[in-house]
Residue, then its C-alpha position, 0 to 999 in steps of 0.5 A: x485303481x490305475x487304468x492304462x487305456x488303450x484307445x483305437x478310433x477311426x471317427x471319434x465315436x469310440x475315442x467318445x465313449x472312452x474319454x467318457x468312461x475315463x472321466x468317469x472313473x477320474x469323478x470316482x478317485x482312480x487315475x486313467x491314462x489314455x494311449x492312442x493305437x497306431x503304427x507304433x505302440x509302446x506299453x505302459x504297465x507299471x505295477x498293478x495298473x489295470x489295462x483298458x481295450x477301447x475299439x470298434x466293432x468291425x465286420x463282427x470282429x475288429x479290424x486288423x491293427x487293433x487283432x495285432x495289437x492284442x496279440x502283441x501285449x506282453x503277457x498279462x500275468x494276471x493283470x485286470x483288463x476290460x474292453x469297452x466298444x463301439x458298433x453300428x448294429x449287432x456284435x454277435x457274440x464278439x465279447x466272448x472271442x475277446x475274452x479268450x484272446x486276452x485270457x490266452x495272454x495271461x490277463x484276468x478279465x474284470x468286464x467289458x460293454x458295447x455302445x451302440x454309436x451313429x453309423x459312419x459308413x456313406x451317410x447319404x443323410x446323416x440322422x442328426x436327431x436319431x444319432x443324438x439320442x444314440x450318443x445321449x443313451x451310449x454316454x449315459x451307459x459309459x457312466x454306467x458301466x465305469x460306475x461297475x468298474x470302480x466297484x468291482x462289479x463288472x462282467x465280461x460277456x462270455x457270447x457266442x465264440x463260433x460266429x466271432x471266431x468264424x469273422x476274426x479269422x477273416x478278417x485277420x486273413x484281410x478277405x473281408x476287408x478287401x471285399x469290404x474296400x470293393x464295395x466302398x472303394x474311398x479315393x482322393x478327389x483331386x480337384x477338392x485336395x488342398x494338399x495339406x497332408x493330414x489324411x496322409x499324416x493321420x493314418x493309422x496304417x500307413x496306407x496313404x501316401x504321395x502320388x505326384x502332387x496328392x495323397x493316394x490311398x493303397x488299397x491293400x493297405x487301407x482297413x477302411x476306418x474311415x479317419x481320413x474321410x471324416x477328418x479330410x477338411x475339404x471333404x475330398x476323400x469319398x466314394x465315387x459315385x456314392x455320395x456322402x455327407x462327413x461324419x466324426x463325432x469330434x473334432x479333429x483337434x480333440x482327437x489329436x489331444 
């Protein structure tokens, strides 16, 4: 099998699950290659390679570039895909409203899995001891569920469509994000920037440029993925007035690799 997996990660947490499943696969004799979502996608499709969907959970949906990016794939004729994804707490049913939109684009869905990761939203404290139990237990379900994929043993939840669907036309909308980004509005402290562009280098939607000397985040761009927060070096992209300790899962280089 040849799996051509399509990987959208704000902090690392998911980008973690999907290397995993794809080493995974690699112990098992099938050949992954990775593809990171952004700005710009290209397909890779050639024969009867199989599609991988790696995202967060997002507001019971995902978020706005990773709906684009499903709905921009050329039309699946038949070919396999699964989803693996990553959430905080509860999906509520978002399997199923995936599972009809790659459907409804031609694909055959063979399965799909949802880790549970450590949060990454305005961590006062981070958990050290609770998120390593968490991570521990989403490898090992990883393993898992790559182990059903390389014996055709998977399955795609169907869940309940009408609460994902409700949040999906949200969250295409961009309501919930812009509420999302009023109550966790994360801007550039000035006096910690040491202007080394990578936030703005970095971002997934385009939605940081200059102003002046520093990086400016634009609010009706930003989706709120939290890549330039947990990859800031000088940890000087917060939340005024609600202070946070940095979280990422990896290192900035391995998430660049």
């Amino acid at each position: 099998m040849k799996v051509e997996y399509y990987v959208f990660s704000g902090t690392g947490n998911t980008l973690t699950i999907a290397k995993e499943v794809g080493r995974r696969l690699e112990e098992k004799g099938h050949e992954v290659n990775f593809h990171m979502i952004g700005k710009l996608n290209s397909f890779r499709m050639s024969g009867d390679s199989v599609i991988g969907l790696a995202f967060p959970i997002a507001f019971f949906s995902s978020y706005p570039l990773v709906l684009r990016f499903i709905a921009s794939l050329p039309e699946g004729k038949g070919r396999r895909i699964f989803m693996t994804a990553t959430m905080g707490g509860s999906a509520l049913g978002a399997e199923g409203k995936f599972r009809k939109l790659v459907r409804q684009k031609g694909y055959k869905p063979i399965g799909s899995e949802l880790f549970v990761m450590p949060g990454n939203y305005n961590n006062g404290v981070i958990p050290v001891e609770k998120n390593q139990k968490l991570v521990s237990a989403a490898l090992e379900k990883a393993r898992s569920f790559a182990d059903k994929l390389s014996e055709g043993k998977a399955s795609w939840n169907r869940g309940i469509p009408l609460i994902p669907s409700m949040w999906y036309k949200l969250v295409s909308s961009g309501r919930s994000l812009r509420f999302f980004y009023r109550m966790f509005p994360i801007t550039v402290d000035n006096d910690k920037c040491m202007k080394c562009n990578r936030c703005l280098e970095n971002c997934p939607v385009g939605a940081i440029d200059k102003k002046g000397e520093y990086p400016f985040i634009n609010k009706n761009l930003c989706e709120s993925c939290q890549r330039c927060v947990a990859f800031c070096p000088a940890h000087a992209i917060v939340v005024p007035g609600k202070p946070a300790e940095q979280y990422r899962a990896v290192e900035f280089e391995e998430f660049k690799a």
